[in-house]
Structure formats: C-alpha cells, structure tokens
C-alpha positions in Angstrom: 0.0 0.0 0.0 3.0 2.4 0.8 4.5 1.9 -2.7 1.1 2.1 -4.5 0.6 5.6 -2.7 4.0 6.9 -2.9 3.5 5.9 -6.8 0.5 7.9 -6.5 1.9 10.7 -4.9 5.1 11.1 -7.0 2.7 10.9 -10.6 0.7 14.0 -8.7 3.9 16.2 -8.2 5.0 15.5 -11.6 2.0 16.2 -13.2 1.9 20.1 -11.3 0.2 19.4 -7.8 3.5 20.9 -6.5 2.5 24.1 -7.9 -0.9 24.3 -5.4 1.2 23.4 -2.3 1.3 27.1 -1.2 -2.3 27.9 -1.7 -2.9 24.1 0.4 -1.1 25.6 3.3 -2.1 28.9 3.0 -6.0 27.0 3.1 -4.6 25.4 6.4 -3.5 28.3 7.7 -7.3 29.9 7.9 -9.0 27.2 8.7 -7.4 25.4 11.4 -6.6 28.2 13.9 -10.6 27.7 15.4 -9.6 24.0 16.6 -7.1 26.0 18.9 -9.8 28.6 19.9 -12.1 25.9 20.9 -9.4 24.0 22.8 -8.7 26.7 25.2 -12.1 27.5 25.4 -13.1 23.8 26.7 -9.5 23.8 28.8 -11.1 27.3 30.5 -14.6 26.3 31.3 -14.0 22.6 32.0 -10.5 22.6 33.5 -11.1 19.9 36.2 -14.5 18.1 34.8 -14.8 15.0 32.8 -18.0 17.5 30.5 -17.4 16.8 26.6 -19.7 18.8 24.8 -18.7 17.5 21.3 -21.6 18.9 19.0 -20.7 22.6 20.7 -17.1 22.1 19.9 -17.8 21.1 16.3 -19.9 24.3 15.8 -17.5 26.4 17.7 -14.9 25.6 15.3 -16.8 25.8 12.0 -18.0 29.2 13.9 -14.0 30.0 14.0 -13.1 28.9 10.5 -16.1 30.5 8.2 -15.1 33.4 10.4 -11.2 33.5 9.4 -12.3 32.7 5.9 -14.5 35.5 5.7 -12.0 37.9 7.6 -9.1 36.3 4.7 -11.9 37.5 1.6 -12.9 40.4 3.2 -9.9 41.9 5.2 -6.9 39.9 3.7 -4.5 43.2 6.3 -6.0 41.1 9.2 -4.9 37.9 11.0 -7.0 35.2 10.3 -5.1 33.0 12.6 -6.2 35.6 15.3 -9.7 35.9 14.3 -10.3 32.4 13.8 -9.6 31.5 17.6 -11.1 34.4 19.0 -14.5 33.4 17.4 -14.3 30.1 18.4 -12.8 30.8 21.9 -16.3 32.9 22.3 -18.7 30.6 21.2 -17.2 27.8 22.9 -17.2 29.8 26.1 -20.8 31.2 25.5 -22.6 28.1 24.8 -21.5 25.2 26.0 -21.9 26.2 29.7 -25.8 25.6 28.9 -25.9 22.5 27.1 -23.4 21.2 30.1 -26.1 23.0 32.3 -28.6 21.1 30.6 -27.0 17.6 30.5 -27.5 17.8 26.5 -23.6 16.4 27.0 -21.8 13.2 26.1 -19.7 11.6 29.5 -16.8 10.1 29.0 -16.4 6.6 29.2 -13.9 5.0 31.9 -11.5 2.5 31.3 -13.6 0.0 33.5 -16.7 0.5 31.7 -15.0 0.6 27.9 -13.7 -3.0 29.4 -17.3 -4.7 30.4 
C-alpha cells in the first residue's frame, strides 16, 4: 500500500500538484486556527471536569473557520489565525456552559466500563 501511494503521490507532483502546495497551506493556515480557539475555550470552562460537549465544539470551530475565511476574503490586512480562535474561543465559552447546564452532554467513558 505504501508503494502504490507513494507511486500515486510522485505521478501528482510530476503532473503540477506541487505548484498548489502554497495555496494548500495557506488554506490550512485559515482554517485550522478555530480547533485552537475551541481547545482553550473547553480547557477554561472545563478545566477539572470529565463535560465533553462535542456537537458545541464542532460548531465552535466551524464558527471560527467561516469566520477567518470571511476575515481572509474580506480583510486579507487582518490575521485570520487571530480571528479564527477568538471566534471560536467565544462561542465555545458562550454556549457550552448551557448545554453542560442542561446535561445535553456526552460523559466520557472509563476504562472500566469501555472493558465490560
């Protein structure tokens, strides 16, 4: 499987995909920054809890990414890497303390009961 995909990969960079490498990382660059955002955010509400609040986290981040997209059409003089985690940081922060509130939240399983 290795050699089949590293075939595949070596056809792709001699055929031009090398040439999109920048823009793929540049891509990156925007849209990951709102995983961070929501990170912290769960690391500062829920420091010493076993709450996941996994549909919340999901949104926060897609919250943080459209936004850093947006800010990178819009406002390209901006950070998106700033803007990205901010956004997500808030709505992490703002709404997930009511779903945990609300036990609309997923527990996390211990080792003994993954085992039985």
């Amino acid at each position: 499987m290795a050699f089949v995909l590293g075939i595949v990969g070596i056809s792709a960079a001699a055929a031009g995909m090398w040439n999109l490498l920048a823009t793929w990382l540049s891509f990156l660059g925007v849209i990951v920054p709102g995983i961070g955002g929501t990170i912290i955010g769960h690391f500062t509400m829920f420091k010493n809890s076993d709450v996941t609040v996994p549909k919340i986290a999901f949104a926060s981040w897609g919250a943080g990414a459209a936004s850093s997209l947006l800010a990178h059409i819009v406002a390209p003089g901006l950070s998106d890497a700033v803007i990205g985690m901010v956004v997500a940081f808030g709505v992490y922060v703002l709404v997930a303390p009511q779903f945990a509130a609300s036990r609309a939240i997923a527990p996390r399983m211990t080792i003994e009961e993954d085992l039985s």
